[in-house]
C-alpha positions, -999 to +999 in steps of 0.1 A: -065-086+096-050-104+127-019-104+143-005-132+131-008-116+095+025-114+079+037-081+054+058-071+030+069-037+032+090-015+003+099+018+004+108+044-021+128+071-012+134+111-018+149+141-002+162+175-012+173+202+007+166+184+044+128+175+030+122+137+029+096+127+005+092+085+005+062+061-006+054+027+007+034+000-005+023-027+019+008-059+016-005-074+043-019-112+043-023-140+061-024-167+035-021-166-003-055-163-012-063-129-025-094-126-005-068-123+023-047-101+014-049-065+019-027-040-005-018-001+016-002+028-004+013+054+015+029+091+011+051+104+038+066+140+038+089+149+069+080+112+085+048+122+082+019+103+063-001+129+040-021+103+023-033+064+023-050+041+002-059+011+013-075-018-010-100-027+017-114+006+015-112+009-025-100+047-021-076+073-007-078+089+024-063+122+036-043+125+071-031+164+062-047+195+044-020+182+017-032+144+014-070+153+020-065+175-015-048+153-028-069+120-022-101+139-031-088+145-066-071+110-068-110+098-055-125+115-088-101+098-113-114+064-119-077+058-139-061+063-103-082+041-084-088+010-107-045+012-111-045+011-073-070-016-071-050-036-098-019-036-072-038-059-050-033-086-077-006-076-098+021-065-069+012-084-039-006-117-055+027-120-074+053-114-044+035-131-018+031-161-041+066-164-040+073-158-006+045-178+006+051-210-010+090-206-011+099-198+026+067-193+046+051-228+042+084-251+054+085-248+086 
């Protein structure tokens, strides 16, 4: 994607004990058109990301020992990665809809 691509960014957060644990789901898009749009899933532990999926890529990939575990067994599970797939539509088509047509296109 280009610069001039636009994202919505939300977070979900955890910490105990000083350990911060938070998730983010990203789209990224420069129209509404689901071709161009572009869905990222991400696991941070102690600011750092462990693990990505990204819907370009149609799988997870690992950035620690941790995540590289982790997105080899989430890799296997055909459950996990058609879910993720289905985010592309069901949580970014819907969101960016809105926000496209509602705020984006009046200029």
């Amino acid at each position: 994607m280009d610069s001039s691509s636009l994202c919505l960014l939300f977070l979900t957060l955890c910490s105990a004990d000083a350990f911060l644990n938070y998730d983010v789901d990203r789209c990224v898009f420069n129209s509404s058109d689901l071709k161009d749009i572009e869905y990222i899933y991400s696991k941070y532990y102690n600011r750092e990301e462990i693990v990505r999926f990204s819907s370009s890529l149609g799988k997870y990939v690992g950035y620690t020992e941790f995540g590289v575990k982790n997105a080899e067994a989430w890799n296997k599970d055909p459950s996990e990665l058609s879910g993720r797939k289905a985010q592309k539509e069901t949580y970014c088509k819907q969101h960016i809809d809105i926000w496209y047509n509602n705020m984006l296109s009046k200029s």
